[in-house]
C-alpha positions, 0 to 999 in steps of 0.5 A: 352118434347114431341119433340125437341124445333123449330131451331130459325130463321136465324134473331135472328141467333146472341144475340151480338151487338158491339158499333161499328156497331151503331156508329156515323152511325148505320148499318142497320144490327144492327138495324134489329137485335134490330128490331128483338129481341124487335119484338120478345119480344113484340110478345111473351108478348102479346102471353103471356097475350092472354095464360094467359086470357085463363087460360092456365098460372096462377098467373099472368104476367107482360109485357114488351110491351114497354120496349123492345127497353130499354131492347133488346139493352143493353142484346145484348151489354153486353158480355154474357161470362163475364158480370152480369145482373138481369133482372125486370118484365118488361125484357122478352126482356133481358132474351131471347136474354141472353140465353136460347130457347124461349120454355124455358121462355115459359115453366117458365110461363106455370110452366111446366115440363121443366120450368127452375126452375122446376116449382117452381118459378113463370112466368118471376122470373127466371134468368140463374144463371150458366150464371150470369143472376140472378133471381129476387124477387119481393122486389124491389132494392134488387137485385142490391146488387147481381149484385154488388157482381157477377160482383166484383168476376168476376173482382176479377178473372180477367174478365173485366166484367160489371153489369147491374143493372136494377130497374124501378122509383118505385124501385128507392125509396127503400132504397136497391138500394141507399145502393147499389148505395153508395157500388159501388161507394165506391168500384168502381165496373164497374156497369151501373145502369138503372133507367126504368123510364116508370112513374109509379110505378103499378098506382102510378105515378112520381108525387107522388113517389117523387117531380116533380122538380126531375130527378132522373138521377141527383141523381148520383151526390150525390154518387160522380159518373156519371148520364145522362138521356136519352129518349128511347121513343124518340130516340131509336136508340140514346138511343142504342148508348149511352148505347154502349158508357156507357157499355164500358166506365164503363167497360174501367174506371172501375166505376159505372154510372147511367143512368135514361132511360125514356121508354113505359108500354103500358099494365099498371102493370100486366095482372090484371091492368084495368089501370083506373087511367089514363084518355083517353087521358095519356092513348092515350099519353102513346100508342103514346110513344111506340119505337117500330113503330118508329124504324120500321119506320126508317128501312122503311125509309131506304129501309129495308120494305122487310127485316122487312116483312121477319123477322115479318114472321118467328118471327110470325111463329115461336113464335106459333110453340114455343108455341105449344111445350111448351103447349105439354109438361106434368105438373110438378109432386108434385114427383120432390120437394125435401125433403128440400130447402139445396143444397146437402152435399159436400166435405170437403175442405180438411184442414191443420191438425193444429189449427194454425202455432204455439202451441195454448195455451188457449184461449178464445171462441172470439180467438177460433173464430179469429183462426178458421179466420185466418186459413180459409183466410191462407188455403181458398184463395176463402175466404172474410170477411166483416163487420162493423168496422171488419178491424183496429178495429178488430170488435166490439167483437175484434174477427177480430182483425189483420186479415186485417193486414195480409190479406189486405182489398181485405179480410178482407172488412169493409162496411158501414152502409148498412147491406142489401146491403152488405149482397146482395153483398156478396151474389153476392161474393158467386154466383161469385165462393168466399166463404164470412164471414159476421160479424153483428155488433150484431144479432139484426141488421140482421132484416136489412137484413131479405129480402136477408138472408130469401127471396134471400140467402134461397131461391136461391137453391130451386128456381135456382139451384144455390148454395149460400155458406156463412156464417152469425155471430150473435153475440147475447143474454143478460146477459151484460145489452146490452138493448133491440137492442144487446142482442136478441135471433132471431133464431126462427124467422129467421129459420121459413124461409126454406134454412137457417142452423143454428149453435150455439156452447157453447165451445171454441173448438165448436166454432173454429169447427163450423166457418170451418163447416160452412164455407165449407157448400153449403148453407147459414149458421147462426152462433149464438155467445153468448156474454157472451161466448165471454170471458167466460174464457180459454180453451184448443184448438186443431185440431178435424178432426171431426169438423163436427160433431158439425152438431149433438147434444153432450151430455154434461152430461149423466143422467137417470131422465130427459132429458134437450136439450139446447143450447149456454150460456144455456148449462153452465146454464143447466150442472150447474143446473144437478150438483146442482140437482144431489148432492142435490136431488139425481136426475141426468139429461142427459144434450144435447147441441144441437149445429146445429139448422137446419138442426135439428137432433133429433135421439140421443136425441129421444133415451135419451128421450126414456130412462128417459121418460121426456123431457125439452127444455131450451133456452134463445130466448122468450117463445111464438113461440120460438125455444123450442116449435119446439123442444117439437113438435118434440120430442113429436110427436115421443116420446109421449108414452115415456113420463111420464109427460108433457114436460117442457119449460123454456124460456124467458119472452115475453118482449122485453129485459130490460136494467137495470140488475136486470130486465134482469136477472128476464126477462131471465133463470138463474141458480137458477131459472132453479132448481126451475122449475126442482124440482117440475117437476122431482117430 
């Protein structure tokens, strides 16, 4: 920065408010700091819009004017050393008095050199992560999930924390925010919901969102937990003391309540909103619901005109010194993007040398699994397992069976049918300092989850700095007559989107080292299962103190003729096929079990291409846009002159997964099918 931020004025000396200085008679004090807080946000927002139509703030913004008498008092209630929120667009109001200088949420909407996320996300997405304020995605509901998560950990660790969550009328209808709802009160998480109910969601109003008979207060009711309404419009000093009185309720009684909070959009959606849907006079109605002069109006009438004529002064002066600062300072530098959307490698954890208590006899890949499991809640007790029917029952594939025995359901969580909410909040669980394992039922059912495992875990790093630790299992592939919703390969689309790693381990011995290398990784790891592996006999297990190795490919056959890169069930397919072709044909191929998907580390089998001067990519994902296309591309692009005929790609067909067995097996790669693409080729 080209000089030192300006010391903020003696109003807004202090971010806290106690219930007690609002009631049953509010202190003048308490309310001129609300005053100051909200006037300073109403300020900063027009500023903001004025620097915007001036070219000198891109994309767009989104104003809160109206909202900061909603905002400014529940920021100033929470416990800011202990307690969970995830501001909306509308909360400028919330994201300065939480923490911060208010240079640095102007550098966020100038994207410059000091913006908070380094200029890499947009305007008012940013939060305070080391602070448990976290940033939002413009998918509306999706981060409630997170804040129940955050705020379980910091009970888990002994904090009598509360959530914040916010989410405006539109948002109300997503069905994330009902999942989460449900969550909650299922775990009875001391969380205050805040529906901001300004009547329109960007032109669309209530009306037409839901029907007009409904207050959405009173959907509580169907969660079994407590609902009110209030009119910040109104009343705002009324309104601040009921949300005092709610805040240490849900934090006493350790529940979640919801509150439906009827407030003002005095400058319709974002900066681009003409707001030509609204007649003059709903326009008229909605400049004469603004809070903000009524409550300025109380303080006047109270005798406090010359302490507010103060406070608009210093705020007036030093809002344009703030933005002088920020205007000065440089642009980012293409220089500061990193290589890749990962947080950085960290330490092992430092595991006990052994597989488990006992001598381990053979086993299965699935016990393989449920070892790897048990070792890590005995060892790791940060660790968490949730999923689908994943406690009693031990999951659909029994790779959970007994563990919540041992380990009690505070470990070992079953979730209801809410795989995006459940995945928000195990985000929030790895934002919280726990390390989660998250059980799909089946790989298929992760397009329920795409926004929080593409959009918020991959992204968190990037775009905060914070670190999202946890790991995914996919159970996935066909070959057991599943049908076309449980035996899909969905590794392509999923890590099409930056930040996500992916392991997919074909041996019993490379499952149990890839559940412990994942799990101590710092970024969001998904974890392919084939199911057909799942029993696929019983091998021997022992403790590898290279487990992470299973980051790097494995030959699995050494070969001169062809080079054949695969991975999961293929594997077996693919060593079958090389024995066939070598005992047959006299052809011996190199046979790579890929093992890690991404991060992709190419060198070893970049040298074994280099060798035999051939490549082909075998995996059982869909041919079009599937993962061997990446991995040809790859190969091709430094190996091209190595290679002395076209690379071979051998996949499954562009259909959805049939259902009868003799479909499916003339859908995907088989073993005889294999040797009679390869013949030919190898020539």
């Amino acid at each position: 920065m080209s000089h030192p931020f300006p010391p903020a004025p003696p109003c807004l000396a202090h971010r806290d408010l106690r219930a007690s200085e609002l009631g049953p008679v509010p202190a003048p004090t308490a309310l001129l700091r609300i005053y100051a807080w909200s006037a300073l946000a109403r300020r900063a927002d027009n500023r903001i819009l004025e620097l915007f139509r001036q070219g000198l703030i891109k994309g767009t913004v989104t104003g809160g004017q109206g909202n900061e008498l909603l905002i400014a008092p529940l920021a100033l209630l929470a416990e800011k050393a202990i307690d969970v929120v995830s501001f909306t667009h509308r909360d400028l109001a919330g994201h300065i008095v939480w923490s911060g200088h208010l240079c640095d949420h102007l550098n966020q909407y100038l994207a410059n050199a000091a913006s908070p996320t380094q200029a890499r996300e947009g305007n008012i997405h940013h939060g305070d992560p080391a602070h448990r304020s976290l940033p939002m995605i413009s998918h509306l509901g999706s981060m409630l999930s997170h804040v129940a998560g955050l705020t379980d950990a910091q009970r888990r660790a002994g904090h009598p924390a509360v959530g914040l969550a916010l989410f405006g009328d539109g948002g109300s209808s997503t069905g994330d925010i009902h999942e989460t709802l449900n969550l909650a009160a299922l775990l009875s998480l001391p969380i205050v919901f805040v529906i901001e109910n300004n009547a329109y969601a960007y032109s669309t109003p209530t009306r037409e969102q839901f029907p007009a008979s409904v207050e959405l207060w009173r959907r509580a009711a169907g969660y079994g937990i407590e609902g009110l309404r209030v009119d910040v419009t109104a009343d705002p000093v009324g309104a601040a003391q009921t949300f005092a009185a709610t805040i240490e309720r849900a934090r006493a009684e350790v529940r979640p309540i919801l509150i439906e909070a009827h407030t003002s959009r005095l400058r319709g959606h974002a900066a681009y909103d003409t707001c030509d849907y609204l007649t003059a006079a709903e326009n008229a109605a909605i400049q004469a619901s603004d809070p903000l002069p009524k409550l300025r109006a109380r303080l006047v009438a109270e005798g406090l005109a010359a302490e507010l004529e103060g406070i608009d002064a210093e705020l007036a002066a030093w809002v344009e010194a703030c933005i002088q600062v920020s205007l000065a300072i440089v642009r980012p530098s293409p220089a500061s993007l990193p290589a890749d959307a990962y947080a950085p490698v960290a330490a092992p954890l430092g595991w006990i040398p052994s597989v488990n208590s006992e001598p381990t006899t053979p086993v299965t890949f699935a016990q393989a699994l449920t070892l790897a499991h048990g070792k890590i809640l005995r060892e790791r007790p940060e660790s968490v397992l949730l999923g689908q029917d994943i406690g009693v029952y031990g999951g659909a594939f029994k790779v959970t069976e007994g563990l919540l025995a041992i380990h009690g359901r505070a470990r070992v969580f079953n979730t209801p049918l809410a795989e995006s909410a459940c995945t928000g909040y195990a985000i929030g669980l790895a934002l919280g300092g726990h390390r989660v394992i998250a059980e799909f039922q089946f790989a298929d059912f992760v397009t329920e989850a795409m926004t929080q495992i593409a959009l918020n875990a991959a992204t968190y790093h990037f775009r905060s700095g914070a670190k999202v630790p946890l790991v995914f299992r996919l159970p996935c592939g066909g070959g057991l007559t599943f049908g076309s919703f449980h035996s899909q390969e969905l590794e392509s689309a999923l890590l099409a989107f930056p930040g996500l790693k992916a392991l997919y381990p074909s041996t019993a011995q490379d499952a149990f080292d890839c559940l412990l290398a994942a799990y101590e990784d710092e970024n969001p790891v998904l974890l392919f299962e084939h199911k057909a592996l799942y029993r696929r006999g019983k091998h021997a297990l022992a403790w590898n103190p290279a487990y992470r190795d299973v980051w790097s490919p494995r030959r699995v056959r050494a070969g001169v003729h062809a080079t054949l890169v695969t991975y999961g069930e293929m594997v077996h397919l693919a060593t079958e096929a090389a024995a066939y072709l070598e005992s047959e044909y006299e052809k011996s191929v190199e046979v790579w079990d890929l093992r890690a998907l991404a991060p992709l580390r190419l060198e070893t089998i970049r040298a074994s291409v280099a060798r035999t001067h051939r490549i082909c990519v075998l995996h059982e994902g869909r041919r079009t846009h599937g993962f061997g296309a990446e991995l040809v591309s790859r190969i091709v692009e430094e190996n091209f002159f190595d290679l002395e005929a076209p690379p071979l790609r051998i996949a499954s067909l562009d259909l959805p997964v049939p259902f009868a067995p003799e479909l499916e097996a003339a859908y995907r790669p088989t073993r005889d099918g294999l040797i009679e693409k390869l013949v030919p080729w190898l020539g």
